[in-house]
N, CA and C atoms as a LAMMPS dump frame, in Angstrom:
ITEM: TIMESTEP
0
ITEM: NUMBER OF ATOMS
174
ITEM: BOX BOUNDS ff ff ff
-5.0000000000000000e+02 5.0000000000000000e+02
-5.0000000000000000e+02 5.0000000000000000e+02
-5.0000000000000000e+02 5.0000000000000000e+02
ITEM: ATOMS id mol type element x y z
1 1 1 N 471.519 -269.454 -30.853
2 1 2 C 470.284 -268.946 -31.403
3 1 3 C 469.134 -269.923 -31.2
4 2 1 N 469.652 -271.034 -30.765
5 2 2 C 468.408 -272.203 -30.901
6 2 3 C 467.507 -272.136 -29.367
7 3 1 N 468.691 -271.134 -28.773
8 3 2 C 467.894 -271.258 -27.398
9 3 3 C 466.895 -270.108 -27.163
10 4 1 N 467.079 -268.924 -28.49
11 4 2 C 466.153 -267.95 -28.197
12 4 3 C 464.688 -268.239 -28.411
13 5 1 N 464.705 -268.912 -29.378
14 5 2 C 463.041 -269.737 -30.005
15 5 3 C 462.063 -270.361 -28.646
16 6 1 N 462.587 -271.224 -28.239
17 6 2 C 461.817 -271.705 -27.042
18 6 3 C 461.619 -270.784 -26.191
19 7 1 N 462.464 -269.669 -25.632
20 7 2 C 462.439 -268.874 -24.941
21 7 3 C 461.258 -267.686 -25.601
22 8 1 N 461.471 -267.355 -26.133
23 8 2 C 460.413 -266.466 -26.754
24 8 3 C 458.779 -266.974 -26.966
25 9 1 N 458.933 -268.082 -27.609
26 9 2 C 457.71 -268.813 -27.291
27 9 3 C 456.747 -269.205 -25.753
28 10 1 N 458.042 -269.302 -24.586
29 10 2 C 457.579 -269.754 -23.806
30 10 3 C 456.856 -268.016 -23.24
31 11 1 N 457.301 -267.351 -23.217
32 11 2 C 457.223 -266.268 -22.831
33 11 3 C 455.615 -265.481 -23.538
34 12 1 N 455.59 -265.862 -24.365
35 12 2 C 454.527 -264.979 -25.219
36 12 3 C 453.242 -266.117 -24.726
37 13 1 N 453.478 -267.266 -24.929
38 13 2 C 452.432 -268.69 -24.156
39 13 3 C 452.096 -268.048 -22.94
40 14 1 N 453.365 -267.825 -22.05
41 14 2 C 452.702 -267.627 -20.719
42 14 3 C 452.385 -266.435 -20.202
43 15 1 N 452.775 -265.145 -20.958
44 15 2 C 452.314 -264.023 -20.251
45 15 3 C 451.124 -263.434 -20.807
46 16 1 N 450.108 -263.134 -20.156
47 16 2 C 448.494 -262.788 -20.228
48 16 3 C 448.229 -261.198 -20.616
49 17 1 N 449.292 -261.091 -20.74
50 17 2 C 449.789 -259.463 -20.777
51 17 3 C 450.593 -258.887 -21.925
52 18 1 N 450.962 -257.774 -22.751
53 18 2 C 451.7 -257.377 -23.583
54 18 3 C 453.151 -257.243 -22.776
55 19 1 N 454.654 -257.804 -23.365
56 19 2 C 455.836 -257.385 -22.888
57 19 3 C 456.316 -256.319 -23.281
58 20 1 N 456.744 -255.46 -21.884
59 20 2 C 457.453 -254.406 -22.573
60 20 3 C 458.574 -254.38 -23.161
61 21 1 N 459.446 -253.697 -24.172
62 21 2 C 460.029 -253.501 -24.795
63 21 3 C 460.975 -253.327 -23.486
64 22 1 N 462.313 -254.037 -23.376
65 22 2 C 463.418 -253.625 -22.631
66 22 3 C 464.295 -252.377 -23.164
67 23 1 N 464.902 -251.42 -22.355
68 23 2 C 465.791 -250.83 -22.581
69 23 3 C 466.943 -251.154 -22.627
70 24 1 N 467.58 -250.72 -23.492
71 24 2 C 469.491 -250.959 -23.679
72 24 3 C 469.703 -251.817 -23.118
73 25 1 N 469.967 -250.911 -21.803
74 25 2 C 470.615 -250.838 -20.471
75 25 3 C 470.193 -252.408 -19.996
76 26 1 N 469.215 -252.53 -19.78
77 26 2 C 468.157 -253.806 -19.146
78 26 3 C 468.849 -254.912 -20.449
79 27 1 N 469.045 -254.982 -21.813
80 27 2 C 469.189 -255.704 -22.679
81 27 3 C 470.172 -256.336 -22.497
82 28 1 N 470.978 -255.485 -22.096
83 28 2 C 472.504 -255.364 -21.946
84 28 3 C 473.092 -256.213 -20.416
85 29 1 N 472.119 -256.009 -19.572
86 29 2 C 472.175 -256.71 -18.232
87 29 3 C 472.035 -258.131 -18.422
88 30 1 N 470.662 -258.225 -18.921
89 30 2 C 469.879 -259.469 -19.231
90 30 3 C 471.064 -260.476 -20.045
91 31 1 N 470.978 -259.836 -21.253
92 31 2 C 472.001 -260.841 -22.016
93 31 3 C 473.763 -261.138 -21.282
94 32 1 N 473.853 -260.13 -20.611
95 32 2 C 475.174 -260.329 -19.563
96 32 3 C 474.995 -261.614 -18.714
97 33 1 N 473.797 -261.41 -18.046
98 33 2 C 473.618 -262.377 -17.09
99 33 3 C 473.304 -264.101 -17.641
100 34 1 N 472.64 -263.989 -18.56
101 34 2 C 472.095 -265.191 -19.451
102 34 3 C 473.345 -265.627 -19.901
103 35 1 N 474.288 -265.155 -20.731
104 35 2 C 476.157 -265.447 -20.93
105 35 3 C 476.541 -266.353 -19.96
106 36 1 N 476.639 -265.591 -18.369
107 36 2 C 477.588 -265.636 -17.272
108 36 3 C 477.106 -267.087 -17.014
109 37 1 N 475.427 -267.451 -17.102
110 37 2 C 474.431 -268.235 -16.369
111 37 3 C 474.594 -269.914 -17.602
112 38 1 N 475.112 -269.361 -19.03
113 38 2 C 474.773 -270.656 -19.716
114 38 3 C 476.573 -271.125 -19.648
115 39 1 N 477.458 -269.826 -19.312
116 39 2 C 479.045 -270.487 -19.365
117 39 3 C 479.201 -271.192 -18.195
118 40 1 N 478.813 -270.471 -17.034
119 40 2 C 478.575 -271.489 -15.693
120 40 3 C 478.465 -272.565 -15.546
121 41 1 N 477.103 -273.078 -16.527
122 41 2 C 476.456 -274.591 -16.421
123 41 3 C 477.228 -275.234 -17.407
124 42 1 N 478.036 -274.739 -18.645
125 42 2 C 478.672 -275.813 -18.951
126 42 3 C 479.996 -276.199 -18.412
127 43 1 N 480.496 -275.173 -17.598
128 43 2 C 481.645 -275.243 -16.822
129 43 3 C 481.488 -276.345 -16.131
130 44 1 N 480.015 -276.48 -15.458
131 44 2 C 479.799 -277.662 -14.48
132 44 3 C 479.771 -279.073 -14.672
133 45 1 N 478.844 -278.56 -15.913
134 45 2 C 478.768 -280.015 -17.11
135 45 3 C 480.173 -280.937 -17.171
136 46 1 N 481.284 -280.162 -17.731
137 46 2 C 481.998 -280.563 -18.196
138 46 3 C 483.345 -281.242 -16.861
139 47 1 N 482.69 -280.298 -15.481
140 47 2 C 484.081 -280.384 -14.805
141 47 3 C 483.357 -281.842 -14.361
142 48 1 N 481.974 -282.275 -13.882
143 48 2 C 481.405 -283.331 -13.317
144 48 3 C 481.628 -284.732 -13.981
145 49 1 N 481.616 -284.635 -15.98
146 49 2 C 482.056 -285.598 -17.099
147 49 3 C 483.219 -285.533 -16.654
148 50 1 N 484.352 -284.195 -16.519
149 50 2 C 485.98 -285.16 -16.839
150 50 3 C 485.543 -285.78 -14.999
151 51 1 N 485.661 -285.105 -14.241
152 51 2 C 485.23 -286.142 -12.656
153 51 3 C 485.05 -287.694 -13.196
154 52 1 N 483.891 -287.734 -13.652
155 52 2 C 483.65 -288.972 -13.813
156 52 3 C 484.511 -289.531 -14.321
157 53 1 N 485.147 -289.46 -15.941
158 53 2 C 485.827 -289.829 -16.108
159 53 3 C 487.289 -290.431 -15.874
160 54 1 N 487.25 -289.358 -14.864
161 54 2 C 488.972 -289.868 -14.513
162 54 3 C 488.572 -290.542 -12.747
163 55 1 N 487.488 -291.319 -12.489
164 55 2 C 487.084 -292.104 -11.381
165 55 3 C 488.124 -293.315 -11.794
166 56 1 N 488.514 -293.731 -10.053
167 56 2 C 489.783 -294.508 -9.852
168 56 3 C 489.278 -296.034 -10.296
169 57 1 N 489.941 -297.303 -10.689
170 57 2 C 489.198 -298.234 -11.709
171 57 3 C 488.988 -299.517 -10.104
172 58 1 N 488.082 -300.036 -9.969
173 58 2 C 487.715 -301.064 -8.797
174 58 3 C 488.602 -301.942 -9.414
């Protein structure tokens, strides 16, 4: 939830324009994709830390 705040803010700051109201369907995409997009990056996060971690000792 902490990530919707900035996001919403940034959005209303930068668009010069009224947002439309998404449909379902579009809600439903969006938040699918935003899921797929924040499990991804910590997948990466985490596989690059244990990497590091388990680096061979000089």
């Amino acid at each position: 939830m902490q990530l919707m705040k900035p996001v919403v803010a940034k959005l209303i700051d930068r668009a010069n324009f009224p947002i439309e109201p998404l449909t379902l369907r579009a809600e439903d995409r969006l938040s699918d994709w935003l899921v797929r997009t924040i499990i991804t990056n910590e997948e990466q996060i985490r596989n690059r830390r244990d990497d590091f971690v388990n680096l061979p000792e000089l």
